[in-house]
C-alpha positions as CSV (number, residue, x, y, z in Angstrom):
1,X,-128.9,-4.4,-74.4
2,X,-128.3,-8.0,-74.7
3,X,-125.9,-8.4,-71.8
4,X,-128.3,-6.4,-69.6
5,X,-130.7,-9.1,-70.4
6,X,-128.7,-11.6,-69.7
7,X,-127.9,-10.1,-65.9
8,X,-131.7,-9.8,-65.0
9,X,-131.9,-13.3,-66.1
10,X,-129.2,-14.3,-63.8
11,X,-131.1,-12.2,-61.0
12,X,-134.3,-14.3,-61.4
13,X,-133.1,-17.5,-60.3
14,X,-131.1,-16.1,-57.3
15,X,-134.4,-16.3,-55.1
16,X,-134.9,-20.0,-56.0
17,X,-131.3,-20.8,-55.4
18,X,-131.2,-18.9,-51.9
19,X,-134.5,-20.7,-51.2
20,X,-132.8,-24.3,-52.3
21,X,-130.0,-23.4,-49.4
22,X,-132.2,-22.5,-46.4
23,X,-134.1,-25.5,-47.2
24,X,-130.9,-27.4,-47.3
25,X,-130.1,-25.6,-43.6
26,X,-133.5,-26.8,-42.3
27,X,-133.3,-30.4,-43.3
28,X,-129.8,-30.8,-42.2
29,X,-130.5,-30.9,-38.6
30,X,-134.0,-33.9,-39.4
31,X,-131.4,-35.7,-41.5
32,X,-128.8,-36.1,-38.6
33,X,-131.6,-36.5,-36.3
34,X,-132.8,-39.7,-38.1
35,X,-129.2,-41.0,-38.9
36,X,-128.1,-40.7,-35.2
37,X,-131.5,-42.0,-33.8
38,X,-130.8,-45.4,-36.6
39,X,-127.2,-45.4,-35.7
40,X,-127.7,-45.5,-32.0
41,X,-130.9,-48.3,-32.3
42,X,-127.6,-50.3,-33.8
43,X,-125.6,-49.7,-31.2
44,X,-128.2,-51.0,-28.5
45,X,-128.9,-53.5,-30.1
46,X,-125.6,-54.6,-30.7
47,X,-123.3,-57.9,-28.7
48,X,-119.8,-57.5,-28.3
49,X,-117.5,-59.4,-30.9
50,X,-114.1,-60.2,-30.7
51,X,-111.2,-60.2,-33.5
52,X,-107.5,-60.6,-33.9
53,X,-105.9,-57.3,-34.4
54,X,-102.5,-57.0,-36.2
55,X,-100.7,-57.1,-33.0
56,X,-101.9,-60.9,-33.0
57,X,-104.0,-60.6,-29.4
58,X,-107.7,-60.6,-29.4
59,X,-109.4,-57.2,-29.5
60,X,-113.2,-56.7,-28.0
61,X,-115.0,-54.2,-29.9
62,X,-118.6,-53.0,-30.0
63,X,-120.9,-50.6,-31.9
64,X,-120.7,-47.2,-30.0
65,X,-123.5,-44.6,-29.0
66,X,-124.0,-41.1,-30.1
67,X,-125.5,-39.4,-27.9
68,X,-126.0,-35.3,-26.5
69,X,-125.9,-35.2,-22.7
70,X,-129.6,-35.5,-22.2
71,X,-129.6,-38.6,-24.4
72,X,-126.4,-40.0,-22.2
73,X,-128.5,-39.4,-19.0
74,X,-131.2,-42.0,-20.3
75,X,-129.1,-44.4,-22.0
76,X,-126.5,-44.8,-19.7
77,X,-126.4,-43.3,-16.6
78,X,-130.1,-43.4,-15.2
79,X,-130.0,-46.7,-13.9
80,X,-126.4,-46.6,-13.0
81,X,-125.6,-45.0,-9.8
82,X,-122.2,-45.4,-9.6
83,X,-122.0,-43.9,-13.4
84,X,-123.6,-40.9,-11.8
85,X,-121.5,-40.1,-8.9
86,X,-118.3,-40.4,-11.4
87,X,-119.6,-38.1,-14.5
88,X,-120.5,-35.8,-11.4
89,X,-116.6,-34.8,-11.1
90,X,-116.5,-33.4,-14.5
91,X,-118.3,-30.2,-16.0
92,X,-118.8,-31.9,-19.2
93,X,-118.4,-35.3,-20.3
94,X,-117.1,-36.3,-24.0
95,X,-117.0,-39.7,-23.9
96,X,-118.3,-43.2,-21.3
97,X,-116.6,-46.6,-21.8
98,X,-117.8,-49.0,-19.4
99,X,-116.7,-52.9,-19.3
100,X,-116.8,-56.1,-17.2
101,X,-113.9,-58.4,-17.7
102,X,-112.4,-60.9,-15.6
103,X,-108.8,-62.7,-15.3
104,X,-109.1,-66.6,-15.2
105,X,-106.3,-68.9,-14.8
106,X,-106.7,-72.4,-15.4
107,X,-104.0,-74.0,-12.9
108,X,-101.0,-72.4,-11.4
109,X,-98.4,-75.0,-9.5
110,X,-95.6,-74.8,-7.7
111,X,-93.0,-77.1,-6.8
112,X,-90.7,-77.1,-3.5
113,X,-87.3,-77.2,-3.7
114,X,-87.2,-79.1,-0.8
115,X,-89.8,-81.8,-0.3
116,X,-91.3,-82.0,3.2
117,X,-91.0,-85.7,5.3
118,X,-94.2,-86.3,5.3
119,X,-95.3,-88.3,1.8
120,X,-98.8,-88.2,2.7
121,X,-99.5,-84.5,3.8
122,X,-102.3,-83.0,1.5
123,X,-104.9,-80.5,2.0
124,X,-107.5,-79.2,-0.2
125,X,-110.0,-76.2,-0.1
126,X,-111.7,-73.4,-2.1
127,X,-111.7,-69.5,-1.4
128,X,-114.4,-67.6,-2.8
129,X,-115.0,-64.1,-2.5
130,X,-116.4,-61.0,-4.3
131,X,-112.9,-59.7,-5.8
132,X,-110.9,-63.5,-6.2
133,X,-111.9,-67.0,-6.2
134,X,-109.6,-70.2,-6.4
135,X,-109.5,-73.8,-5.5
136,X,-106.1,-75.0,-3.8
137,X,-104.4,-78.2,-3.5
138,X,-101.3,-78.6,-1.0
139,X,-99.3,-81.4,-0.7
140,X,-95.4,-82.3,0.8
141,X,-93.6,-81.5,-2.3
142,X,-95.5,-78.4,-3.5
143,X,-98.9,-76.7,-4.0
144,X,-101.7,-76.2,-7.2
145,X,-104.0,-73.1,-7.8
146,X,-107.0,-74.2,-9.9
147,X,-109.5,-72.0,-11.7
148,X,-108.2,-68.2,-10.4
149,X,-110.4,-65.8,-11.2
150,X,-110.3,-62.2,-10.4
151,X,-113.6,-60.3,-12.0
152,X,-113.1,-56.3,-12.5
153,X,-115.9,-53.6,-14.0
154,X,-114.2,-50.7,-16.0
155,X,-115.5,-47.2,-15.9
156,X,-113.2,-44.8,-18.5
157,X,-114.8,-41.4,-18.9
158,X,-113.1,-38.6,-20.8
159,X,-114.7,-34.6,-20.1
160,X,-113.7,-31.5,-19.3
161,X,-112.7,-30.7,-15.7
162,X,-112.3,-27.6,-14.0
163,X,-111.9,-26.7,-10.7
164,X,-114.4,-23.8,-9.8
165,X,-117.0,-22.5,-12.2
166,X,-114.7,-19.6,-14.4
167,X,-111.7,-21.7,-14.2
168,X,-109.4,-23.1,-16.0
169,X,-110.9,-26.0,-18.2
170,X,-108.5,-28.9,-18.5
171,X,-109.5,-32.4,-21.0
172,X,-109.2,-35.4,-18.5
173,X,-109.5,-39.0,-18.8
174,X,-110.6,-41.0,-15.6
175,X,-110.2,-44.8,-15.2
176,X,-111.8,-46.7,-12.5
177,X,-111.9,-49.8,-11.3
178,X,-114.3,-51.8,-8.7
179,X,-111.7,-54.8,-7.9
180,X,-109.5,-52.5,-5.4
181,X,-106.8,-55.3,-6.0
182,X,-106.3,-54.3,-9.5
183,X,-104.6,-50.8,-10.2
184,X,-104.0,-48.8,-13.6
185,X,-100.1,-48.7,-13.6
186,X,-99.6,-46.6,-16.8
187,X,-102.1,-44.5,-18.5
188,X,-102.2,-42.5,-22.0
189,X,-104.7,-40.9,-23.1
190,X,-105.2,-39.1,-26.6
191,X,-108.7,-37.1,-28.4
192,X,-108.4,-36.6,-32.1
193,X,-110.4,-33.0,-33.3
194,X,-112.8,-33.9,-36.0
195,X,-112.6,-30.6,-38.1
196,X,-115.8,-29.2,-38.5
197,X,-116.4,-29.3,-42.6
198,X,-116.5,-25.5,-44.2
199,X,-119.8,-25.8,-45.5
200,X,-121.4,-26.8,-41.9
201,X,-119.6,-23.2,-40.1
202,X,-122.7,-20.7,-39.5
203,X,-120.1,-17.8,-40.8
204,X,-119.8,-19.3,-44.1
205,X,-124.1,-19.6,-44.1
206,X,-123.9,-16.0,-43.0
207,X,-122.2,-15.0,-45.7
208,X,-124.0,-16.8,-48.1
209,X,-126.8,-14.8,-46.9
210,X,-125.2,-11.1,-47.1
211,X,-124.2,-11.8,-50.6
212,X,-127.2,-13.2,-51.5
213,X,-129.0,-10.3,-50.5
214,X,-127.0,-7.9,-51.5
215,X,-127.3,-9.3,-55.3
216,X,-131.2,-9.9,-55.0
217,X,-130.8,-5.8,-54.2
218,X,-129.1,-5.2,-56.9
């Protein structure tokens, strides 16, 4: 009699504790809400910063968005035409890196091997124009670049790309660049699966569920 007891005891609380876990399911969604919409106010608001990484160059790095499709639309690619017309050649897009840098040279000279007859040749003169700039300095026994600069924007998007609507989806990365002098020689391009925890899988809330039930039955 006593360990009958004991089981309708046990069978009380089982309301409460399947009541605890479909609150827990509810809130879950708010909770990452909030955390994304305080995680992504951080990265809007954050300035790039550069560091030394072990390879001893200088690294760029930056706080990075997360954002659903619609949220990408109005964060990034509203007021960005050119955005636009790239994430168009993808069905789905998993990731947008975009970037402005810029090569700069300080002074670049060169020295004949054979000096011309004429001591006091010289000319001097600047080129400037939207994908290079320079100033030059020529004179009999050689000539100077000063202050090269070749400016670039970077557009790297990573999505899924298929070539009609029921075919066959393939991951791509894309890299493009505005300066048409520059080109991407060698590419790699790797995306890591996050595993999807057990506890967040809607089979294993299911079954919670069904077995939850079936002992409130019983």
């Amino acid at each position: 009699m006593e360990k009958h007891t004991h089981g309708l005891t046990y069978k009380k609380y089982i309301p409460y504790l399947l009541c605890s876990v479909l609150l827990v399911i509810l809130l879950q969604p708010r909770c990452n809400s909030e955390t994304r919409i305080k995680t992504n106010y951080q990265a809007l608001n954050d300035s790039i910063s550069y560091y030394k990484n072990r390879l001893g160059s200088q690294t760029a790095t930056i706080k990075t968005l997360l954002a659903d499709k619609e949220t990408l639309g109005v964060l990034l690619t509203d007021k960005d035409k050119e955005l636009q017309e790239l994430i168009k050649e993808f069905a789905s897009v998993k990731n947008v890196v975009k970037y402005k840098d810029r090569i700069v040279i300080d002074t670049i000279k060169v020295t004949y091997t054979d000096t011309l007859p004429y001591p006091d040749f010289e000319r001097t003169g600047k080129i400037k124009n939207k994908w290079y700039s320079f100033r030059y300095k020529s004179m009999n026994d050689g000539f100077t670049l000063d202050s090269l600069t070749i400016p670039n924007e970077v557009t790297v998007i990573t999505g899924v790309k298929r070539k009609w609507f029921l075919g066959k989806q393939t991951i791509t990365t894309d890299v493009t660049s505005t300066n048409p002098y520059i080109k991407v020689t060698e590419l790699k391009a790797a995306e890591v699966e996050v595993p999807t925890p057990v506890y967040k899988k809607w089979y294993v809330w299911l079954g919670v569920g069904i077995l939850g039930g079936i002992l409130v039955a019983n």
